[in-house]
C-alpha positions in Angstrom: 13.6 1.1 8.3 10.3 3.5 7.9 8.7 4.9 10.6 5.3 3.8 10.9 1.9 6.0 12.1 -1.7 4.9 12.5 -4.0 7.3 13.4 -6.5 5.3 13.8 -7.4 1.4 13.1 -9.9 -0.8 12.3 -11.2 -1.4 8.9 -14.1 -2.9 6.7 -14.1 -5.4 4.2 -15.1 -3.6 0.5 -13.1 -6.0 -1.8 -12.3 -9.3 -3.0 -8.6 -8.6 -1.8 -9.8 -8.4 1.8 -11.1 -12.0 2.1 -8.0 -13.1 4.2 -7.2 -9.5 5.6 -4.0 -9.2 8.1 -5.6 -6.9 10.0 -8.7 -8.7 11.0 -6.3 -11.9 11.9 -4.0 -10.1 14.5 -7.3 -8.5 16.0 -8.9 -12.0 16.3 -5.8 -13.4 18.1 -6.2 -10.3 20.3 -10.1 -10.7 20.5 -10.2 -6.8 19.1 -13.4 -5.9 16.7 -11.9 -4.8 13.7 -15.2 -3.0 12.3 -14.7 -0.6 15.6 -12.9 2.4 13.7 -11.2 4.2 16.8 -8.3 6.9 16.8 -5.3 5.5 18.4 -2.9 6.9 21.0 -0.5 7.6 18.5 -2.8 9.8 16.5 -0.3 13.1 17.9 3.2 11.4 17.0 4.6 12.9 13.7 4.0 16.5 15.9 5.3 14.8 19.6 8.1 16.7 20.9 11.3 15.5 23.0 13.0 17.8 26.0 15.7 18.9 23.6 12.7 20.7 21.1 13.4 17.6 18.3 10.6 16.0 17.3 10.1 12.3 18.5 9.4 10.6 14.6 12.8 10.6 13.0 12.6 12.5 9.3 12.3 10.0 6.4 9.7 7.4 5.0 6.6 7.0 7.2 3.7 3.6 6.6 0.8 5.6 7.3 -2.4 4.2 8.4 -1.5 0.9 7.6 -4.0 -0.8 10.3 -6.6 0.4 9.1 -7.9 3.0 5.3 -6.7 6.0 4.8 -9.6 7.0 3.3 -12.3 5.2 5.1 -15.6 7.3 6.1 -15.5 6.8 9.7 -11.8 8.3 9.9 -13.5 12.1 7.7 -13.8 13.9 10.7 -10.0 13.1 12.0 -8.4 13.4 9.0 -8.3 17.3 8.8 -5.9 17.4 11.7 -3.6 14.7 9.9 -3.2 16.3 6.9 -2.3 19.6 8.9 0.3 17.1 10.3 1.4 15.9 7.5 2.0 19.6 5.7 4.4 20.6 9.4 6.2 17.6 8.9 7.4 18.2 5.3 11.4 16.3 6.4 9.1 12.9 6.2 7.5 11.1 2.9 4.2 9.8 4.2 3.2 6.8 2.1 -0.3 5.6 2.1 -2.5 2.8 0.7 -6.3 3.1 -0.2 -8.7 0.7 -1.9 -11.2 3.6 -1.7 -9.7 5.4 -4.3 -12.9 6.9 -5.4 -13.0 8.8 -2.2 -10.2 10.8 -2.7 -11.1 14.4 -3.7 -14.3 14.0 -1.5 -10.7 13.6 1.5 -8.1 16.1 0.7 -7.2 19.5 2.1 -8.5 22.8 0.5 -4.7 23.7 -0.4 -4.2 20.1 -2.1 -4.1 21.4 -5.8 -1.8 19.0 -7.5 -0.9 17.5 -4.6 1.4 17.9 -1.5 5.5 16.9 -2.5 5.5 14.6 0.4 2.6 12.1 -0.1 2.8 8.9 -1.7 -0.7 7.8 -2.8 -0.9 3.9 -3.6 -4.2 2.2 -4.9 -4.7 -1.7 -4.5 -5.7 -4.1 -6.7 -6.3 -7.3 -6.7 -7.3 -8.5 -9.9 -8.0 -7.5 -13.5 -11.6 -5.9 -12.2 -10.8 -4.3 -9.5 -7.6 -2.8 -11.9 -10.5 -2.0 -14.2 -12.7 -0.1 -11.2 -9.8 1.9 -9.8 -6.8 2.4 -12.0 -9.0 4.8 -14.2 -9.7 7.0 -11.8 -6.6 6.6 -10.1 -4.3 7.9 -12.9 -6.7 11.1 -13.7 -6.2 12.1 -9.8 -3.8 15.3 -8.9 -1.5 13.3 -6.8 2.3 13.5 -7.7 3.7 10.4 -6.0 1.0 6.8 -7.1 1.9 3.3 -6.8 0.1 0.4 -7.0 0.4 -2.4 -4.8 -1.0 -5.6 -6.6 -1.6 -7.8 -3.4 -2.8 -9.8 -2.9 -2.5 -10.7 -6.5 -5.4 -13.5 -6.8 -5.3 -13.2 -10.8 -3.4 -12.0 -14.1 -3.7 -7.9 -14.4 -2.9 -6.3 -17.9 -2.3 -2.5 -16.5 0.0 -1.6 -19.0 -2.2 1.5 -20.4 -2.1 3.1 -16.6 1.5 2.9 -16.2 2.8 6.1 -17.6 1.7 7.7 -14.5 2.7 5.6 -12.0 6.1 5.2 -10.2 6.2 1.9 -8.6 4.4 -1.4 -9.2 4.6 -4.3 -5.7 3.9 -7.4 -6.0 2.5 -10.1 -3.5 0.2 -12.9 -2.6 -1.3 -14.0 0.5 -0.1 -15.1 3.6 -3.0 -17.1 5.1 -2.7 -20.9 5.2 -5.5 -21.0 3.0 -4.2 -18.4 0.8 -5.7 -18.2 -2.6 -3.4 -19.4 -5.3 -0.3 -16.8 -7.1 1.0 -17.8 -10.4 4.4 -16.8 -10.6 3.5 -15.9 -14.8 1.0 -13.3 -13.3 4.0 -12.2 -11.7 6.2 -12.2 -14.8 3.8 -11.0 -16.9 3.1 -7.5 -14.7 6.9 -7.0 -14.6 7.1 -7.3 -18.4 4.5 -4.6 -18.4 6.8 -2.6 -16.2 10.1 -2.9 -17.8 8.0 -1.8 -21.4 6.9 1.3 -19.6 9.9 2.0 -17.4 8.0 1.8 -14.0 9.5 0.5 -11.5 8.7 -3.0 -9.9 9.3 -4.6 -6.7 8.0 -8.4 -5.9 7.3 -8.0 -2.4 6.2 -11.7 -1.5 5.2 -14.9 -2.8 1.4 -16.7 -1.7 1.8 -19.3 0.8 0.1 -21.2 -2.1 2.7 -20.5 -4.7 2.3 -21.7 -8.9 5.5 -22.0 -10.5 6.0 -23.8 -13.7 2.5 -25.7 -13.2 3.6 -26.6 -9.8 1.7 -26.3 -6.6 4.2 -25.3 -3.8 3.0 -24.6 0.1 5.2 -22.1 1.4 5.7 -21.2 5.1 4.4 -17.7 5.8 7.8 -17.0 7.3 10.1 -17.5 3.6 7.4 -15.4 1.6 9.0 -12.2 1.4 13.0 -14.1 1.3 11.5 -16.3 -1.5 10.7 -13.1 -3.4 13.7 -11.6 -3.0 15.8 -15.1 -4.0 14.1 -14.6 -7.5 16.1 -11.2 -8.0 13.4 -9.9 -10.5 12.9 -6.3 -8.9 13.5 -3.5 -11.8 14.3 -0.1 -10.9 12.7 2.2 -13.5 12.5 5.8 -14.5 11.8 7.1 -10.9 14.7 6.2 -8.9 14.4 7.6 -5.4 11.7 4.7 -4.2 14.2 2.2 -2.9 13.3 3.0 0.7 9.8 3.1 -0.5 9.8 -0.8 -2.0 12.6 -1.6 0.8 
């Protein structure tokens, strides 16, 4: 399993894909403010050291930032010290996801150039116009490692034309009860577009309102991810050292 890091948490709604946010439903069980942007206690980890000299994170994949944006404003003054973080640890593959994609240059160290070996950038979308917004710009970035997380999916996407540079393609719907509807041809469809281009494609989870075949089905939040991995449509493309990453 990856390790996971959050510098900080909290978050702010920017997208039609945030409607029925994870985040600000586990800080409302909790009675947290999600729009409070704070630096955690963990913000240190990836550089914490045991008694023996080891370090505490164990080398490999690390989630980071996945409470909150990696490249949200309120974070610009912290983020200096990650990145120096990130280049000491260079035995771990930091993996990151950002619908503030147009940020990007305005967030990454001076030494950045075409990008650091061990980050993984990925851009969500949600639908064909936030594909439209960010993809563009995504693909002309200097980052070496992009994928694209398309969840939650809340309509078709034709991305084909972006695909050359990107290395892995997810998948999902939502997980609230009252989860906009997935079509599981919006699904095919993507992963057609995928197997054209050779990029690899992972289905990560069904909607807990799932269309199949012009059936409604309302699925248990706990059998979305099992449910995607019953339909055994993953496809390992041209890159093929991201099995940990779409694990």
């Amino acid at each position: 399993m990856p390790s996971s890091w959050d510098p900080w948490r909290g978050c702010r709604k920017c997208s039609t894909g945030c409607l029925h946010c994870y985040i600000y439903k586990g800080d409302a069980k909790r009675g947290v403010d999600t729009s409070v942007i704070t630096k955690t206690k963990q913000f240190y980890r990836p550089v914490e050291i045991k008694k023996d000299g080891e370090y505490k994170m164990k080398s490999g994949l690390v989630w980071l930032c996945f409470s909150s944006d990696f490249l949200i404003e309120e974070a610009d003054s912290w983020r200096t010290d990650v990145w120096k973080m990130i280049k000491e640890r260079k035995d771990c593959s930091f993996l990151f996801l950002t619908k503030r994609i147009t940020r990007f240059m305005d967030c990454v160290p001076p030494d950045w150039n075409d990008g650091y070996d061990n980050v993984y950038v990925c851009c969500t979308i949600e639908d064909q116009k936030t594909a439209d917004e960010r993809l563009d710009i995504f693909t002309s970035l200097p980052i070496k490692h992009r994928g694209i997380p398309a969840q939650p999916l809340v309509g078709p996407i034709d991305m084909e034309k972006y695909l050359e540079k990107i290395d892995l393609v997810t998948v999902g719907g939502e997980s609230d009860i009252n989860g906009r509807v997935m079509d599981y041809e919006w699904v095919l469809d993507i992963r057609e577009q995928c197997i054209r281009t050779n990029t690899s494609f992972t289905f990560r989870q069904c909607s807990t309102n799932f269309m199949k075949d012009g059936k409604l089905y309302h699925l248990n939040t706990r059998i979305l991810s099992s449910q995607a991995k019953k339909a055994g449509i993953d496809y390992m493309g041209r890159v093929d050292y991201l099995a940990e990453v779409s694990s």
